[in-house]
Kinemage of the C-alpha trace (Angstrom):
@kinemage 1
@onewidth
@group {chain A} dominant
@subgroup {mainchain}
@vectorlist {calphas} color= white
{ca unk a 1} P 13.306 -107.337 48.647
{ca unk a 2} L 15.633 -108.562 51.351
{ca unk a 3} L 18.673 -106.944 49.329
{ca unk a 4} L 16.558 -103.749 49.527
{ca unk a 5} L 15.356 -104.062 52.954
{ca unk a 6} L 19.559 -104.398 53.656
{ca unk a 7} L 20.684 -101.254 51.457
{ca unk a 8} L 17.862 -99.392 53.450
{ca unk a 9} L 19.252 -100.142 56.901
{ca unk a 10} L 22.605 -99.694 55.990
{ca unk a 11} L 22.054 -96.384 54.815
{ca unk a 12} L 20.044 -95.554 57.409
{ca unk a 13} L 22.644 -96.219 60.012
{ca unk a 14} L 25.167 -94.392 57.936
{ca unk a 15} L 22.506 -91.254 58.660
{ca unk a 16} L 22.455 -92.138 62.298
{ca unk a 17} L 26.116 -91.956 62.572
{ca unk a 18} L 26.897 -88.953 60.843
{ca unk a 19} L 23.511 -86.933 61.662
{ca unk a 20} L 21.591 -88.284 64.363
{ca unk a 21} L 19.935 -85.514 65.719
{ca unk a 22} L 18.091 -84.768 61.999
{ca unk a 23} L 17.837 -88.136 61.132
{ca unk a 24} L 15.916 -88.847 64.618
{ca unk a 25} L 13.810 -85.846 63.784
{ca unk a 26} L 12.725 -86.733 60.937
{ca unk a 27} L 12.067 -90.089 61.469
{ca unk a 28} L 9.965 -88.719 64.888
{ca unk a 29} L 8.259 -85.924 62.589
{ca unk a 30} L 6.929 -88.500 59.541
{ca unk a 31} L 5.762 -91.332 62.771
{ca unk a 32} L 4.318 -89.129 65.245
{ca unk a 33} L 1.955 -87.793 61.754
{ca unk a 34} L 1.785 -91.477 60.947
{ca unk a 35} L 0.313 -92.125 64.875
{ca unk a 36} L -2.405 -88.897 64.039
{ca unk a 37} L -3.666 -90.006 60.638
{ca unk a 38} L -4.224 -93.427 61.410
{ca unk a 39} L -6.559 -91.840 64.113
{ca unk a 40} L -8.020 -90.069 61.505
{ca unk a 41} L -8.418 -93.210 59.050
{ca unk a 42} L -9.810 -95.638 62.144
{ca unk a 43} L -12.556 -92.960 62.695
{ca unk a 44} L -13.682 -92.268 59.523
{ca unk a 45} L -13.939 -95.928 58.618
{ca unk a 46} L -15.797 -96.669 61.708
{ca unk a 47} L -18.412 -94.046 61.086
{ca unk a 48} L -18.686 -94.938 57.797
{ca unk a 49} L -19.295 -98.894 59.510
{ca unk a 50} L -21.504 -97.331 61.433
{ca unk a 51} L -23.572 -95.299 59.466
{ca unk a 52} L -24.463 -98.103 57.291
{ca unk a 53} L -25.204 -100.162 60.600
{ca unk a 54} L -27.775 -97.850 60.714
{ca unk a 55} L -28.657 -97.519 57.279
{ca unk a 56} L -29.968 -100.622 57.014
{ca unk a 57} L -31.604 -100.924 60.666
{ca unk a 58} L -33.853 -98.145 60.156
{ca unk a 59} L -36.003 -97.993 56.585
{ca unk a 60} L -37.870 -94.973 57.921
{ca unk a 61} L -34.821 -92.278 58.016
{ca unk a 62} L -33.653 -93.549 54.898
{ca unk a 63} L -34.291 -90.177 53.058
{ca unk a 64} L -32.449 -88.400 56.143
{ca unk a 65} L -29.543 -90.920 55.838
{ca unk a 66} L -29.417 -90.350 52.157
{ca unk a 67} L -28.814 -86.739 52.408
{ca unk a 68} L -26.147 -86.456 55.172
{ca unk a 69} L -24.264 -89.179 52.730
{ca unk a 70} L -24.449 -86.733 49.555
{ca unk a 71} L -22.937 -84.307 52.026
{ca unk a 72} L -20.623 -86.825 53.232
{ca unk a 73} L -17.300 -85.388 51.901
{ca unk a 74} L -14.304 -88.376 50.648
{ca unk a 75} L -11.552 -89.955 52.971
{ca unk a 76} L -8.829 -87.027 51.582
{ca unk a 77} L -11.141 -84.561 52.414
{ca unk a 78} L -12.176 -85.672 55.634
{ca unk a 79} L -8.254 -86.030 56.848
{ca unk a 80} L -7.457 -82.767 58.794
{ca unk a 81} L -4.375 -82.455 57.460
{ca unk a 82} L -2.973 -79.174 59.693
{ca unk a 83} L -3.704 -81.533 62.692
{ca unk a 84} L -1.775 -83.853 61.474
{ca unk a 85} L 1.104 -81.221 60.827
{ca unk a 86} L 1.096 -80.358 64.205
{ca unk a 87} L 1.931 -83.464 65.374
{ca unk a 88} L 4.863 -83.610 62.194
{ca unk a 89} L 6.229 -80.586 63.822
{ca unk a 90} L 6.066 -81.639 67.382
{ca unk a 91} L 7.617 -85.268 66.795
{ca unk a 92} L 10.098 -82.935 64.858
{ca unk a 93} L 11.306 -80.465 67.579
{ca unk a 94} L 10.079 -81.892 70.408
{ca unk a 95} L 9.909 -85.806 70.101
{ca unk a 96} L 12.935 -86.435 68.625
{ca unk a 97} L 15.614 -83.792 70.441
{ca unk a 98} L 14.063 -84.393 74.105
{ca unk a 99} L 14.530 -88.707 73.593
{ca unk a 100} L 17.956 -88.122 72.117
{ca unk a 101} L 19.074 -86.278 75.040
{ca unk a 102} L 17.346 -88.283 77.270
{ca unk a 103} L 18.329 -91.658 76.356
{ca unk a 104} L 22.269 -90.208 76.184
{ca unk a 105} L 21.900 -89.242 79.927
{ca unk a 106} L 20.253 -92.389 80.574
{ca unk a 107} L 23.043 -94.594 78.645
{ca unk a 108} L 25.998 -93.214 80.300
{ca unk a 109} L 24.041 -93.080 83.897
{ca unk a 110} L 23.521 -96.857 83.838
{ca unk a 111} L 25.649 -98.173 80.603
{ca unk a 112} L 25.510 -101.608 79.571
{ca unk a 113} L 22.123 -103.545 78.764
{ca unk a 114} L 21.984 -105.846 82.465
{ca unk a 115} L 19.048 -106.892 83.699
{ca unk a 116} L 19.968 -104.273 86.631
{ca unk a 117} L 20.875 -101.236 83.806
{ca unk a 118} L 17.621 -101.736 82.412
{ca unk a 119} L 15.792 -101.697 84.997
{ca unk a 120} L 17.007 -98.837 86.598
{ca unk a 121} L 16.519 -96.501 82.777
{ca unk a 122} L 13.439 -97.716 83.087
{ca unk a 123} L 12.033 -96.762 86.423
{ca unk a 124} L 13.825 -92.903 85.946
{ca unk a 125} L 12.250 -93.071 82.322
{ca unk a 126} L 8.581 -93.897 83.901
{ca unk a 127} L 8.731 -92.186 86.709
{ca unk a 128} L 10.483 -88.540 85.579
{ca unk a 129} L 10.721 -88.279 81.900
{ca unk a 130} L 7.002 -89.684 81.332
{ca unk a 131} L 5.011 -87.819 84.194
{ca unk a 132} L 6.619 -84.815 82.616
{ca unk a 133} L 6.858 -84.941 78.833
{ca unk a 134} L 3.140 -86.218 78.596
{ca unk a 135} L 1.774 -82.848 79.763
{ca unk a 136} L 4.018 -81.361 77.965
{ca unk a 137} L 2.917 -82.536 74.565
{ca unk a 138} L -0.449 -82.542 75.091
{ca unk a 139} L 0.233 -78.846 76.615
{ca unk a 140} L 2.272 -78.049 73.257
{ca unk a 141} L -0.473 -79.587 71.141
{ca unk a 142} L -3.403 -77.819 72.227
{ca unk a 143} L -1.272 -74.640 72.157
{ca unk a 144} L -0.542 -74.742 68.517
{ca unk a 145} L -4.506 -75.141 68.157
{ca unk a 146} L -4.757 -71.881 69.769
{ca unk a 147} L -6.373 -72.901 73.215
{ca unk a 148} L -6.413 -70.801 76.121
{ca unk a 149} L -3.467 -72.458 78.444
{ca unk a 150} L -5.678 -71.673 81.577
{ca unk a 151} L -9.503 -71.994 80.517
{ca unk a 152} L -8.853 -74.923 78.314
{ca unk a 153} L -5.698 -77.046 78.414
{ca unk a 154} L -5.261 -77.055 82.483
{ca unk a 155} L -8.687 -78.220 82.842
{ca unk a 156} L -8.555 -81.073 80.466
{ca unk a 157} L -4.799 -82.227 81.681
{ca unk a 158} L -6.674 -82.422 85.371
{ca unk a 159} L -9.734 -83.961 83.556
{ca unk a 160} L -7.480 -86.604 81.364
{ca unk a 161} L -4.093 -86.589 82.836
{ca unk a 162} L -4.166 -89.442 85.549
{ca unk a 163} L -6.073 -92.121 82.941
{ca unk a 164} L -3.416 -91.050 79.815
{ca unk a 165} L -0.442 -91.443 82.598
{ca unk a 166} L -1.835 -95.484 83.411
{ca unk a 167} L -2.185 -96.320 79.590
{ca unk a 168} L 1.458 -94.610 79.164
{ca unk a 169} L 2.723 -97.318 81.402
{ca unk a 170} L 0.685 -100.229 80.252
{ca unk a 171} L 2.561 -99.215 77.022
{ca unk a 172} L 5.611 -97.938 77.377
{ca unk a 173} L 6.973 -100.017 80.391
{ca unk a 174} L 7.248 -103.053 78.893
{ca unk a 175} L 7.989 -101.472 75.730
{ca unk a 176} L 11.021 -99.699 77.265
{ca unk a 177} L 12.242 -102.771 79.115
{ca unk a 178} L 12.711 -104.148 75.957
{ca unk a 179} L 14.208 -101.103 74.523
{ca unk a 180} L 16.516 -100.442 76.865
{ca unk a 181} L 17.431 -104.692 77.280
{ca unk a 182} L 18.146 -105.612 73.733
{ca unk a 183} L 17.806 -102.548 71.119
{ca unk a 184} L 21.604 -100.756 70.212
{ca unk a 185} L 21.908 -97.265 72.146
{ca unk a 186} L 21.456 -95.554 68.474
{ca unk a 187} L 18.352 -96.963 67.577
{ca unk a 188} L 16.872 -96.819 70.654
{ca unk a 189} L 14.426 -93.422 69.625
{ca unk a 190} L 13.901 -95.016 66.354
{ca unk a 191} L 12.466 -97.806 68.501
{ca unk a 192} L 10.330 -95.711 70.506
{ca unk a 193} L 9.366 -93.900 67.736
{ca unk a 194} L 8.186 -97.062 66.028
{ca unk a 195} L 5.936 -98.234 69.829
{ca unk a 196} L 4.760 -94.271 70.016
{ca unk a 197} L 3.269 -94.837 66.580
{ca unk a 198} L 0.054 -96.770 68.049
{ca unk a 199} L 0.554 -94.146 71.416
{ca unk a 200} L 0.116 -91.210 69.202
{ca unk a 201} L -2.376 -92.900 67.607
{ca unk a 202} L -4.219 -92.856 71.120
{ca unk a 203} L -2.801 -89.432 72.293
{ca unk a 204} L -4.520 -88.627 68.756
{ca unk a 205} L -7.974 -89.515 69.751
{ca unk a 206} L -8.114 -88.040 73.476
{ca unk a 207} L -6.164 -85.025 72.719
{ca unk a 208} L -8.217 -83.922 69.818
{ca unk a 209} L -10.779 -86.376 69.202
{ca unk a 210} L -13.480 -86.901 66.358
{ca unk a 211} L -16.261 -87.009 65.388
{ca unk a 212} L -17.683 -89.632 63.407
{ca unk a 213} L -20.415 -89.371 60.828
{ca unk a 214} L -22.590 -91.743 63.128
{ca unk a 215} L -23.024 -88.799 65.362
{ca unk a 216} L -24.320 -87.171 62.448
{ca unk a 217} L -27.075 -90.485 62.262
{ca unk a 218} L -27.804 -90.374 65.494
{ca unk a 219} L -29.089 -87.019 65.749
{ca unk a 220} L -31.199 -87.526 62.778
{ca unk a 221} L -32.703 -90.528 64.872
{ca unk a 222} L -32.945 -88.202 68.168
{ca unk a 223} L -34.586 -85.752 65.961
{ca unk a 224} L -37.317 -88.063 64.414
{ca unk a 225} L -37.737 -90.175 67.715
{ca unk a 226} L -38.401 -87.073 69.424
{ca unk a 227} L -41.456 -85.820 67.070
């Protein structure tokens, strides 16, 4: 396994070297998919968790419970797998070539990996690449989904944008202080891309959201309350 794990990095470098730009894109592409469909998997098993929650807390819907789980269609099918393209094709031609470009500028700004270097890609990378390029996914996302730019996707950046630009930098500044300190210049996006898999993940669930098959439950249990 070790040997394995060795041939793989080797060659991997090798595709670095000699194509970086499509190896980072691909790499991006398949991670930032990874980051959606893990969204999709987490939600689907925690309806399911919570469906049966309320399964067996309520005998008296039992029937109604019964027949939204014949209905119920299988993990595969619930996965929405052109979602999860979009965000293939965005880590693709978006991700990937904006981060390679960016962390060039960056390395030859402040070379070196000092304390004082790192900190200083680090602030610009917060503070001007991140305010920017998180509107600009979610913007890109939402487009692809065929939103209107002005009745839909402005209001929900001014509704969202402030609370995804504080978890961004929970994330991503000690992430890229780290990056930046102690990961070689060329796998540096790999690196990112590796963090942005549980940030996509998130970006997943506010940008599109889901939901469950508990909300299914609970309207049943509105419904029959309500009578």
């Amino acid at each position: 396994m070790a040997l394995l794990l060795q041939r793989a990095f080797v060659w991997y470098s090798k595709c670095l070297e000699h194509h970086p730009l499509i190896t980072k894109g691909v790499t991006s592409g398949f991670i930032t998919g990874a980051g959606d469909f893990s969204c999709q998997t987490l939600t689907y098993h925690y309806g399911r968790s919570t469906k049966s929650v309320v399964h067996s807390q309520t005998k008296g819907q039992v029937q109604d419970l019964k027949s939204i789980r014949t209905k119920e269609p299988t993990f595969l099918q619930s996965i929405d797998w052109i979602r999860t393209s979009r965000f293939v094709f965005l880590g693709t031609v978006l991700v990937a070539p904006v981060l390679h470009q960016w962390y060039i500028w960056l390395s030859k700004t402040f070379p070196g990996n000092s304390v004082a270097a790192t900190a200083k890609r680090t602030l610009l990378d917060q503070t001007i690449c991140a305010p920017l390029f998180l509107p600009t996914f979610i913007t890109s996302l939402h487009l692809l989904e065929g939103k209107s730019f002005t009745q839909q996707i402005v209001p929900t950046l001014q509704q969202e944008y402030v609370e995804l630009l504080v978890a961004n930098w929970s994330l991503w500044v000690p992430a890229q202080l780290i990056n930046f300190r102690f990961i070689p210049a060329h796998f540096q996006v790999l690196f990112s891309n590796l963090t942005a898999l549980f940030w996509n993940c998130y970006i997943s669930y506010k940008a599109c959201g889901s939901a469950p098959p508990s909300s299914q439950i609970r309207s049943v249990m509105q419904q029959k309350n309500s009578k």
